[in-house]
N, C-alpha and C positions, 0 to 999 in steps of 0.2 A: 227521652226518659226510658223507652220501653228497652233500645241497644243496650244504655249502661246497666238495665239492672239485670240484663241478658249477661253482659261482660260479668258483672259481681257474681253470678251465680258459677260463670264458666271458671273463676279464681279459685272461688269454696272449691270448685267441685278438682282442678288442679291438684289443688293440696294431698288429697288422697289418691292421685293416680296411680303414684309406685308401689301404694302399699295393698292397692287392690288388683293390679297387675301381677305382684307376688301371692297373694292368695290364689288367684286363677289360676297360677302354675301350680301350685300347692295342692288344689283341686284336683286339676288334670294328673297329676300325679300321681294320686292315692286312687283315684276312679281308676287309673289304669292296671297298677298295683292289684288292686282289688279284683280286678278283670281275669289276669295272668292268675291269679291265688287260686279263686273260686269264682263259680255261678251262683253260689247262694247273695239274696239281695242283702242277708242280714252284715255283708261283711262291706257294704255301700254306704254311700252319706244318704239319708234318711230321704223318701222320697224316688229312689234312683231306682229306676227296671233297669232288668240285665235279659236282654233279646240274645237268648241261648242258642246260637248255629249250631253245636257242634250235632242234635241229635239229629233235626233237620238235613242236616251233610251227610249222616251217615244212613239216612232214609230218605233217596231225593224222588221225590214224585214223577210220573212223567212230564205232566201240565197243572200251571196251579188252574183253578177252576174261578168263575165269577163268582161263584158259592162261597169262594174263600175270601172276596173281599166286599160283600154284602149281602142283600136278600132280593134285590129286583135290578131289571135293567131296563133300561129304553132305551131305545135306538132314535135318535133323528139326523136325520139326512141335510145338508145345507144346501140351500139354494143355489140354483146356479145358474150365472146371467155373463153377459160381459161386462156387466156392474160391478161383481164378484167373482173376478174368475181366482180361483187361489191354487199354487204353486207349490210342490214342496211339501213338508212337514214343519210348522210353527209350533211355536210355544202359544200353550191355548190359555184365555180365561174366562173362566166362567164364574158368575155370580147367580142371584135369584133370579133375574130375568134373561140375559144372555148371556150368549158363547162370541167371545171375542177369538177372532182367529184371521191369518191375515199372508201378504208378501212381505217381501223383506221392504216394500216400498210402500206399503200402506196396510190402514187394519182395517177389518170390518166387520160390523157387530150383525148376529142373526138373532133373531128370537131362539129363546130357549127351549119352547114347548114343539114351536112347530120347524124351524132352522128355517122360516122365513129373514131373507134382505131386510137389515134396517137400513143401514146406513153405512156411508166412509168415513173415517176419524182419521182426520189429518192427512199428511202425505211425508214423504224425505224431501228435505230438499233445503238450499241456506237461505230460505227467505225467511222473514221472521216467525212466520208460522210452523215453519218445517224442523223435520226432526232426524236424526240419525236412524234409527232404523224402528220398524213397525213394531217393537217389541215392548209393550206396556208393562209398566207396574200400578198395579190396582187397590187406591188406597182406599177400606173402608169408610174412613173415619168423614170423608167428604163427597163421596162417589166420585172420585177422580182418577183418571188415568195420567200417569205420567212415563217420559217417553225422553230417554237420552238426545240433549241437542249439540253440544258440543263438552267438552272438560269441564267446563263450569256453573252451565244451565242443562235444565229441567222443562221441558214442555209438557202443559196439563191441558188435557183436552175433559167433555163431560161424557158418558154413554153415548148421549144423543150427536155427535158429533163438532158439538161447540167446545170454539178456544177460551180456556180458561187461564192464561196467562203464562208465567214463564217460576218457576223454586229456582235458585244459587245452590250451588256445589260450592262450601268454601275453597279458597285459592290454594289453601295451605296446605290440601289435601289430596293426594292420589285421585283420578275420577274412580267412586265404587263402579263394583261390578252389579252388584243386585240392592235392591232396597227395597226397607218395611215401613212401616208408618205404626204410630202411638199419637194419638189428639193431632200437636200440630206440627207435631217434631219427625224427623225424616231418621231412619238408620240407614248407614249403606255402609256394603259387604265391601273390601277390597279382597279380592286375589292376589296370591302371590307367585305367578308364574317363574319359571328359570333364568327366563331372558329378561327380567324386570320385578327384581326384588321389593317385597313391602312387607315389613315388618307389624306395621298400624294392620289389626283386625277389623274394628269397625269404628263406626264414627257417626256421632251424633248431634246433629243440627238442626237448624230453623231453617223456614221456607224460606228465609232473608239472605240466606248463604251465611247465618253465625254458627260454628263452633264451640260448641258447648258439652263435649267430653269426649273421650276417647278409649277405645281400650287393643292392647297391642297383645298381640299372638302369646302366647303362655308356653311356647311349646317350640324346640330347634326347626330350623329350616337347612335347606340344606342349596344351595347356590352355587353353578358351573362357574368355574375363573371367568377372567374377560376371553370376549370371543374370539376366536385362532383357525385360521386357515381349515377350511376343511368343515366347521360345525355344521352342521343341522338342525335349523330352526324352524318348527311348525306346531302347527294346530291340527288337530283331528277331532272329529265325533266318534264317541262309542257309547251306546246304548243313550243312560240320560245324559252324559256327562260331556264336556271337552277336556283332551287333554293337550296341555301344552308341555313341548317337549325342545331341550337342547340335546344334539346328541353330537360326541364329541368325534374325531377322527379317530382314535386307537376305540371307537364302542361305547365307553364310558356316558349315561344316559343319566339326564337330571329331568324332572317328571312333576306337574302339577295336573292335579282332577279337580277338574271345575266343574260341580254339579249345575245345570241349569235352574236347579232351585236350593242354592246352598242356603238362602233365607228366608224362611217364610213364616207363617200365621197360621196356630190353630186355637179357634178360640180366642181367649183374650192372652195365649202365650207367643212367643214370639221366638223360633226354634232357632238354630243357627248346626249346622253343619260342614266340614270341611273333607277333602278327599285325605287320604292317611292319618285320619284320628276315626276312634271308635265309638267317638262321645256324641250325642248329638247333648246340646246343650239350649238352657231358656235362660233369655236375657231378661233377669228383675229389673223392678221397677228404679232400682238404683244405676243399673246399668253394668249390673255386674253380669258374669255368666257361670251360672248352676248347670250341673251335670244335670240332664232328664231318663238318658236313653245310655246304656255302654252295649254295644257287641261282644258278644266271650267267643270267639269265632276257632277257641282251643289251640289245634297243631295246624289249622287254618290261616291264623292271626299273621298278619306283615311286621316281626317287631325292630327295634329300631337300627339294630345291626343291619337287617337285611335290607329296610328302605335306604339307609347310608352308602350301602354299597350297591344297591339298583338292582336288587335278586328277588324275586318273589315267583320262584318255582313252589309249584303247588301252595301259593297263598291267596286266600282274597282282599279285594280290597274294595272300598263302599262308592259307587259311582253317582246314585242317588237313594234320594228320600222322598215319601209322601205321605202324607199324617193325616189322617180324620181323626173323628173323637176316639172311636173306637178301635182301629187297625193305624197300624203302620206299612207300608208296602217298602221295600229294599231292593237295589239291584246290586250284586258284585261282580266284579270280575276278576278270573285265575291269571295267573301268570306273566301277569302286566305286561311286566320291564322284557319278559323274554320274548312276548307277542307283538310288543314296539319293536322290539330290532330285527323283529322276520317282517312285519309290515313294510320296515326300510330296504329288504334287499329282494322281498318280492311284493312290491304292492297290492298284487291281482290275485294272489293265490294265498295270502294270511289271512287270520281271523283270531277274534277276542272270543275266549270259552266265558258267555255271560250266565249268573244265575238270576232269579227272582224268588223275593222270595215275601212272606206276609207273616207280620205278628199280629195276636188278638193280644188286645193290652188288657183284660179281663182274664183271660182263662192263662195267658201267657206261652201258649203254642203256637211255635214256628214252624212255616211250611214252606219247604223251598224244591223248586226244578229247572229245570235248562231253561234258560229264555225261548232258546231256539223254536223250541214248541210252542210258542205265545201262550195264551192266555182262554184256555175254556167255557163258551157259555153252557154252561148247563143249566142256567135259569129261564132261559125263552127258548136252549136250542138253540141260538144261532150260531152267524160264523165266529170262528178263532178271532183275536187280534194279536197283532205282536208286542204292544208295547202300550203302556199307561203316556197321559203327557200331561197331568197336574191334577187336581185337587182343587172343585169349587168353595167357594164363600161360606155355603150351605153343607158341605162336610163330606160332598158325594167323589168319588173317584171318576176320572176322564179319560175314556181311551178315545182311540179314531181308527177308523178303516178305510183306506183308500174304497174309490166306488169301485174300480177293475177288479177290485178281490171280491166286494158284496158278489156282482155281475157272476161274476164265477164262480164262486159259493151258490148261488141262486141254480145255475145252471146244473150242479152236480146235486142240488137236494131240493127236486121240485115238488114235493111234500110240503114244502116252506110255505107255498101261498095259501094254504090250509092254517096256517096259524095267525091267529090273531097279533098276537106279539111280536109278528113282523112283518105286519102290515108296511107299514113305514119303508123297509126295505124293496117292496117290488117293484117304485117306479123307478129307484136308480139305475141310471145307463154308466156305460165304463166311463164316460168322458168328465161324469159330473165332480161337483167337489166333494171332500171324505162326508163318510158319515161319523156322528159321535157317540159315543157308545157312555152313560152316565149312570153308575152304577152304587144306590146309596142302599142303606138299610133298613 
């Protein structure tokens, strides 16, 4: 009884897919429209901020400051055992009481307050309990972690390191790349990389693997022919993002940015963001998607001549997002498409000109500077970091610093052990695991 009236509803809800799929585009459209015309919000669909780069670019800071993206910070340091030894830079989560952070081959939870060892959460591996790689999705709605097992399932584990069972990926569907939770229903993100077209944007199902609505991209893509002697096909990291790239033998470059958090939660909204659109948008309760967020990024902007033809000389383009209640954090990067094809002919010696930058969603002032120069604490004083890595449960911003950099920071400003506020910091040694740096308002 409970599948059919699952089926009955997935029918209804059919009925209306192309004509809410034409609104979206519709949407996206006039949001963009509106972008290119003006910054003023009055010329938006009602509800919509317009995160104004252009003044911000033309006064770029040298470093944005921790001041710019709340009022206090804490440092805690993670344990470090051969229990826990972690590798790498991961994707972190934090909620109210930990910081989950981990290998590509397991996770493991610290206490939040103090980065004491709790525990291991699972492992990789094809036994029934094992999972494709350490990289959780963290649903409020039941304190569960769920964790890619193969195309069609979902392994949930609890905080405390207990197996909670297995969600379905329907069949009929791409595996997503990222997923959010609503009650008991799952979304997931699909990608649409070069090498492997998808049209379907996201997709909305039961823990059961049912199929219960869909909504497809509103917006052209843009796909390399079939592949031909010579292409180049890869993956790279830059800053939050990955990008995937086909690049062709006469040059010709086809380019997806995959934010590490193209989906996520703030609040009880539920944000959705893609690499070459400016929209960040909120999936209603219907399952539509509303514009929330546009970039007016001015003589900056990527527009669509120039993504079609793979040029984005002095353009930016948006690599990630991260959203509390009050700030938005952004990163972009210049010159993409021209920086991808010098990365191909000298690997060791190119580089991505990254910015960062921060909206107050209250005052509506943007601040942006070179990534290069991380990130400022001018609230306790301490060291620099280079780079944010997500956004807790509780609304607070998450950097990390390897310990080699505290160690050396420590050593160049030994004044430090004089301050309270970073206390926390004296006992690390270079060998230990990062510290995190959690910064709320």
């Amino acid at each position: 009884p409970y599948d059919l009236r699952i089926d009955f509803l997935f029918l209804q809800k059919t009925k209306r897919k192309i004509m809410k799929n034409f609104v979206c585009s519709i949407l996206v459209c006039l949001c963009v429209a509106a972008c290119n015309q003006s910054s003023s919000q009055g010329d938006l669909p009602e509800g919509v901020q317009v995160i104004n780069v252009i003044p911000a670019m033309n006064n770029l800071l040298d470093r944005l400051k921790l001041s710019d993206l709340g009022n206090t910070v804490r440092y805690v340091p993670l344990e470090t055992s051969d229990s826990c030894l972690l590798t790498g830079h991961r994707r972190v989560t934090v909620n109210d009481q930990y910081i989950l952070n981990g290998t590509q081959d397991i996770l493991y939870s610290f206490d939040k307050e103090t980065g004491q060892f709790i525990v291991a959460i699972g492992h990789r591996g094809e036994d029934p309990q094992g999972y494709q790689n350490a990289a959780p999705f963290y649903n409020e709605y039941n304190d569960l972690l769920y964790f890619k097992k193969h195309r069609d399932r979902l392994q949930k584990y609890d905080v405390h390191g207990r197996y909670a069972g297995q969600a379905r990926i329907p069949a009929s569907i791409q595996t997503p790349v990222s997923f959010q939770f609503s009650d008991s229903l799952i979304m997931g993100y699909h990608d649409s990389p070069p090498y492997r077209p998808n049209r379907r944007l996201l997709s909305i199902f039961t823990e059961s693997g049912i199929l219960l609505d869909s909504v497809l991209r509103p917006y052209p893509l843009r796909f390399p022919p079939e592949d031909t002697p010579g292409d180049i096909v890869g993956i790279r990291r830059v800053g939050g993002a990955l990008l995937s790239y086909t690049m062709q033998a006469d040059g010709t470059l086809f380019m997806d940015v995959q934010s590490f958090t193209p989906l996520w939660r703030c609040g009880k909204d539920i944000r959705l963001k893609e690499g070459f659109n400016d929209t960040v948008f909120t999936l209603d309760k219907e399952y539509d998607l509303r514009p929330a967020y546009i970039f007016n990024r001015g003589k900056w902007a990527m527009k669509t001549e120039d993504w079609q033809k793979g040029k984005s000389r002095d353009k930016l383009v948006n690599l990630e997002v991260l959203e509390t209640p009050k700030k938005l954090f952004f990163q972009d990067v210049s010159d993409l498409y021209e920086a991808m094809r010098e990365a191909q002919r000298q690997p060791a010696g190119s580089g991505f000109r990254l910015f960062n930058g921060i909206y107050d969603k209250q005052s509506g002032q943007v601040r942006m500077a070179l990534a290069e120069g991380g990130i400022v604490d001018d609230l306790a004083e301490g060291p620099s970091f280079e780079n944010l890595c997500g956004v807790s449960t509780q609304g607070e911003f998450i950097g990390i610093i390897q310990a080699h950099k505290v160690v050396s920071w420590l050593e160049e400003h030994p004044e430090a052990k004089d301050n309270p506020k970073l206390a926390p910091l004296l006992e690390v040694q270079e060998e230990d695991n990062p510290v995190m740096v959690i910064v709320s308002e």
